[in-house]
C-alpha positions, 0 to 999 in steps of 0.5 A: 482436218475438217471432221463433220457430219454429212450434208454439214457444208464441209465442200464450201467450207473448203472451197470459199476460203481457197477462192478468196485467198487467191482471187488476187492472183493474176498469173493463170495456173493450177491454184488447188488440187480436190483429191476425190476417192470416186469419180461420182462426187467429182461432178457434184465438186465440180458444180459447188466449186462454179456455183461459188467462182460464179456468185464471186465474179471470178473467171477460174476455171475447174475441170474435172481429170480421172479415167474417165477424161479423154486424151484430148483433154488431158493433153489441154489440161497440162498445156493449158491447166485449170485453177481447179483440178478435181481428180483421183490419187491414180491421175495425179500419178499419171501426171507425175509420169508427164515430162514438165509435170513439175511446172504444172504443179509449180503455182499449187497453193492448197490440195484439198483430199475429201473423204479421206476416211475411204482412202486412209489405210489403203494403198490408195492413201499411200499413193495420196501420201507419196504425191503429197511428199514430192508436192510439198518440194514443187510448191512450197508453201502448200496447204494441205487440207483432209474432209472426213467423216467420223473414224476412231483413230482421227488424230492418227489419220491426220498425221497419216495424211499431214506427214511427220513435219507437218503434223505439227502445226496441225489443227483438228476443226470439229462439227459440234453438229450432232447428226440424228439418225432414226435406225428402224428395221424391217422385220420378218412375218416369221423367224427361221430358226434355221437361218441361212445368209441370203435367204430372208431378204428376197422373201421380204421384198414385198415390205420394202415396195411400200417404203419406195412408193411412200418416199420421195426418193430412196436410195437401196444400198446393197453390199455386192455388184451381184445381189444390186443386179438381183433385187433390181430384177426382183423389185421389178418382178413384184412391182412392174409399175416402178419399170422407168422410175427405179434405176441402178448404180455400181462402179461396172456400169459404163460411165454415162449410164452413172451419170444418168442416174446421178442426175435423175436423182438430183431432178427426182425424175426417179424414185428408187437407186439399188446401189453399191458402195458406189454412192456411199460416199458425199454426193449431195442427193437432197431430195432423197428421202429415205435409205434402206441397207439390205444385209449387214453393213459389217461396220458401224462408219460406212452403216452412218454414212450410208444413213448420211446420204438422207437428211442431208442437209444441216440439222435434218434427221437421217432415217434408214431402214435395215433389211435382214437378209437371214434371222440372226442379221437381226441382232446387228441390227439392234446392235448397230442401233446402239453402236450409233447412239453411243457414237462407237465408230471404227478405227482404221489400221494405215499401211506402212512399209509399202515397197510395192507402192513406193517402187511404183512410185519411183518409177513413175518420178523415173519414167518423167524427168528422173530423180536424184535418190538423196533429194526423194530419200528425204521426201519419202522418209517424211510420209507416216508410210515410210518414216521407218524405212532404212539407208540399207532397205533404200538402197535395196528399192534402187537396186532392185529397179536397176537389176532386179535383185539378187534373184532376177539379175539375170533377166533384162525384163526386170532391169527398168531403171537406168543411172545418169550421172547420179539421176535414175531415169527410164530410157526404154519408152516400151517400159514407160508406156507398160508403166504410164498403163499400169499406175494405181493400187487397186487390183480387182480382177481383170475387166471386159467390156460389155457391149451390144452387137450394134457397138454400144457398151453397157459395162464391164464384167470380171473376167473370171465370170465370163470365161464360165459363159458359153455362147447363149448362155444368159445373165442380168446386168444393168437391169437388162437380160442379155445372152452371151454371143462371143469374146472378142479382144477382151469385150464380151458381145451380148444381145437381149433375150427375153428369157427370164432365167440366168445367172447374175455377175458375181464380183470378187472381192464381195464378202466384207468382214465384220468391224471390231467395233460391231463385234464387241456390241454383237456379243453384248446383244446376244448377252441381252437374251438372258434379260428380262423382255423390257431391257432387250431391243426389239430386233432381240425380243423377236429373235426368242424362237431362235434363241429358245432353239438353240438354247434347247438344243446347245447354248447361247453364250454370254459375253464372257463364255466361248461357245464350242460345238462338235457333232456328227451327221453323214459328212463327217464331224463337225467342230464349230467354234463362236467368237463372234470376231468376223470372217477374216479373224475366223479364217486366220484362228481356223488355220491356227487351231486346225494346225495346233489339233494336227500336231498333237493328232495326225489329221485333216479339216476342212476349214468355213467360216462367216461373220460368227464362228468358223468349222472345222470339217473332219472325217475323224473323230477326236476326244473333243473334252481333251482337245478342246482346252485354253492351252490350244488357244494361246497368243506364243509364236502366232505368225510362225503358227499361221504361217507354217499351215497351207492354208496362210501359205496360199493366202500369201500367194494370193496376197503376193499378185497383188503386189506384184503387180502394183510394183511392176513385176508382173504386167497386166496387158495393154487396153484390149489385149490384157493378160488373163487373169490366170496367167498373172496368177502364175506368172506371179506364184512362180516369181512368190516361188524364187523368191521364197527359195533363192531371196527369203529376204526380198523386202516384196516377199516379206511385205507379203506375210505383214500384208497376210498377218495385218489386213487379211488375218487381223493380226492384232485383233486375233491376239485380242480374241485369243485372249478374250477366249482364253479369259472366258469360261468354255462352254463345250457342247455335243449337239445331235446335229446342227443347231441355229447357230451353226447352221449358217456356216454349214450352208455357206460351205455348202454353196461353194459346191452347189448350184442356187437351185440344187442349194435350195432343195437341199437347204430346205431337207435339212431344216425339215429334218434338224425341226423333228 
């Protein structure tokens, strides 16, 4: 594993080696495999790797396979394979679902997975783990090879990757490169005290117009699909002479569109990108000088790689400027200054016991050449992912694949797998090509084309946001204003409009939780208010109107103090709590605390929640004093707790379609005709339901819970918090009505029921009336 900082060299330190080691070999074929997480660092790979075969004098060849490639030249690619092949987990998949796919990898010599912090703990990275296991037994001798940046938990990640008998023999190669990071934020002309998400930045855009003119180039990171397509809009409002010179980059827009600014930037024939997590990861922009993150990063790792993408090259400083999108993002931003000066870096938790990836897995050994189950047995039992697995939970992964469980053997639709002689194979070629159009992990909502009437396609959108468009209505994307004509055979035809008011794509999946590590650094900085003016940050000194707010009307909590707030306005009472943990912890302590009130008292809540505390909405009042004590708080029976509430059995049902899916359970569609979204999501609550009655031990079923308590709740750091809050001094507090700090809460539910506009006008009543 090579650890070290962005623009280091860590591509050719891989890439040399490979090509001299090799250079002697006189049989064509595959010779190196380069796992990339996103198709925009394949281009950049695959221009180092011929600038380095060039200056060598060698004639290999290296292409690039992803979604992107056309059939045509995957079909040459497997007749006639490059000595490098640049690709994603997901195609290494497809070509193992290929008859013949073993003589294709039969010559490999090194598999090289860069970024491996991005697919480590996904089931993207399992995907990588399952591929590694069957390639190990195809070309032995192979070297294995993981690029990352900096995560908490390294060593672990390189087991993940290695597998148990490889990890072995591993080496750690560490960068002692110390990357300087200049961390500056851009600050308000005035601080609301009565914040809301979202608000702040837009009123700041005319501070980051100067910052794009003066640098060479900049790259505007921005968390969401949805707000990149607003402040592109909005930067071009304020400052119409960049039109021409400012693009924007995410992963919906068509692929050549990418491309283009891709390599804009590379020739600095434009000056500014608004971008997503889309350029986050190591393309080798050099001229770019400067990186602005608009909102809260969530986490310490993805804010320094972000940082990363300027100065990138060998002992050149990285400066990034931090917008706040509200006031109170001012304090993560003085904490994620100090989180980057003492290197506190995230961990990451890998996934383990992933049944829905390793059936998908199987099937696609089943639908090539088949596989004989001692032989795969052993080589999934030796990946970190499955190394728990048992003899009796195997023999349940076949048995399901030929009947369809105990539950489902009634239904031929679920019977794929057939057994000959011992091997298990797919016969039915309807089954494989549903199976070939189905492979990979990721399991966003399904997708429709965007095209003009003329035919061009310009991207694609969610399909839940187009289902709400009738025909004229307008939206933004890719920086155009287009109106909406009709849906035909899942793309959605639009023509440009002049009209300058619309709606903006919104993509799930959008909101990212807080990172531990940020927490704990967030509380310290919210302890600094008691300090004396030359020990607090300059983000803190800013934030004193705020703070002396809600210190008037409540409190500001210290470190070792959890902070309880309940009052009383018209929408009933209000009962916030503030463990600074993020979303996710919120919503599972939610859940836990409002099902722990409801079994001593008969009643209902309404549960919200952000990133520093979570509400519970009541139309009745409670004795807050006697409720609310550290007994309420404990850690006993936990997932029974969570478990036993409507709230966590709706996020399990959630949680089941996507691993319904990527098992195979329920089938997504072919190209143009895709299923809709909603009916996946029945087809798969009725499955989640059969399961729950007639199967409660169906391994699918129970990943879903795990799945639930690990990832979406946080399980273990919600046991963490539970025992931070119940080692803390309680602060309750009985507000006239809101205060600062529970303002923002009280908004974001607010805007779940109300339009911008209508949101605005009411936002904008309440702060006058909590200022009196």
């Amino acid at each position: 594993m090579i650890n070290a900082p962005t623009g280091s060299g860590k591509t050719y330190s891989m890439l040399i080696p490979i090509l001299l080691n090799h250079r002697h070999l006189k049989r064509k074929g595959l010779k190196a495999i380069w796992v990339s997480p996103i198709r925009a660092l394949t281009k950049e790979i695959k221009n180092a790797a011929e600038r380095a075969i060039e200056g060598l004098g060698m004639d290999w060849r290296v292409e690039i396979r992803s979604g992107d490639t056309t059939t045509t030249n995957r079909a040459k690619q497997l007749s006639n394979p490059p000595e490098i092949l640049i690709t994603t987990p997901e195609s290494i998949h497809v070509i193992m679902a290929t008859k013949g796919y073993h003589r294709f990898f039969k010559q490999l010599k090194a598999v090289v997975v860069d970024e491996w912090h991005e697919l480590f703990g996904s089931k993207r990275g399992v995907q990588v783990e399952f591929a590694l296991s069957r390639l190990k037994t195809l070309a032995p001798g192979l070297r294995i090879w993981g690029i990352s940046a900096t995560i908490g938990n390294m060593e672990e990640s390189m087991q993940v990757l290695l597998g148990a008998q490889m990890a072995q023999k591993a080496k750690l190669i560490r960068s002692n490169i110390q990357k300087e990071i200049q961390v500056e934020t851009i600050k308000p002309n005035e601080i609301e005290r009565f914040p809301w998400a979202g608000h702040l930045g837009i009123k700041m855009i005319d501070k980051l117009i100067p910052i794009i003119k003066e640098s060479r180039s900049t790259l505007i990171f921005i968390n969401t699909r949805a707000l990149c397509e607003i402040w592109y809009q909005k930067i071009l409002e304020v400052a119409p002479e960049l039109a021409g010179i400012i693009a924007m980059h995410h992963g919906s827009i068509a692929k050549n569109l990418r491309e283009w600014v891709e390599d804009a930037l590379h020739t600095e024939t434009i000056k500014a990108v608004c971008c997503t997590s889309s350029l986050d990861l190591g393309v080798d922009f050099r001229p770019v000088e400067t990186i602005v993150q608009i909102g809260s990063p969530k986490g310490v790792a993805r804010f320094m790689q972000r940082a990363g993408r300027s100065g990138h090259s060998p002992g050149a400083v990285s400066k990034i400027f931090f917008l706040p999108t509200h006031s109170l993002e001012l304090v993560e931003a003085a904490a994620l200054r100090k989180a980057v000066q003492i290197g506190e870096v995230e961990s990451k938790i890998p996934y383990i016991r992933s049944f829905d990836v390793l059936i998908q897995y199987l099937t696609t050994l089943a639908v090539s050449e088949g596989f004989y189950p001692d032989q795969i047995f052993e080589e999934i039992k030796s990946t970190f992912c499955m190394q728990s697995i048992s003899k009796e939970e195997w023999q349940w992964v076949l048995s399901f694949m030929v009947y369809g469980g105990s539950s489902l053997e009634a239904y031929d639709e679920y019977k794929k797998v057939e057994i000959e002689a011992g091997r298990y194979v797919v016969r039915d070629r309807k089954i494989a090509r549903r199976h070939r159009m189905s492979i990979g992990t990721i399991t966003s909502s399904a997708m429709l084309s965007i095209k003009f009437m003329s035919g061009k396609k310009i991207g694609s959108v969610e399909e839940w946001f187009a289902s709400q468009l009738e025909p004229g209505d307008v939206f933004f994307f890719s920086g155009r204003n287009l109106q909406f004509v009709r849906i035909k055979d899942m793309t959605m035809i639009v023509k440009k409009t002049t009209k300058k008011t619309g709606r903006v794509p919104s993509f799930m999946g959008g909101r990212m939780p807080l990172s531990s590590n940020l927490s704990e650094i967030l509380r310290q900085e919210f302890t600094s208010f008691y300090n004396s003016p030359s020990q607090q940050q300059k983000e803190i000194l800013l934030l004193s109107p705020l703070f002396l707010k809600q210190q008037e009307m409540s409190f500001v909590p210290r470190q070792n103090e959890f902070l309880v707030e309940y009052f009383q306005d018209k929408e009933g009472y209000h009962l916030i709590m503030y463990p600074f943990e993020g979303r996710y912890v919120h919503e599972g302590l939610g859940v836990l605390i409002a099902k722990r009130i409801g079994d001593k008292i008969p009643i209902s809540f309404t549960i919200a929640m952000n990133d520093y505390g979570v509400e519970l909405l009541s139309d009745q009042q409670i004795d807050i004093k006697s409720i609310m004590t550290k007994d309420l708080f404990h850690g006993n029976d936990l997932q029974m707790h969570i478990q036993g509430s409507i709230n966590a059995a709706e996020m399990a049902r959630r949680q089941f379609r996507d691993i319904s899916r990527i098992s195979g359970l329920i089938f997504q569609g072919f190209p143009g005709a895709a299923k809709k979204d909603r009916h996946l999501q029945a087809s798969s609550q009725l499955l989640f339901d059969v399961f729950a009655q007639y199967e409660p031990d169906n391994l699918l079923y129970m990943q879903t819970f795990d799945e639930v308590m690990t990832f979406q709740l946080e399980e273990v750091r919600m046991r963490r918090t539970l025992e931070r809050i119940t080692n803390s001094d309680f602060i309750v507090s009985t507000p006239e009505k809101a205060t600062p700090f529970a303002f923002p809460i009280v908004v974001d539910r607010l805007r779940q029921r109300s339009s911008t506009e209508q949101l605005e006008d009411r936002i904008a009543k309440m702060q006058m009336l909590l200022e009196k």
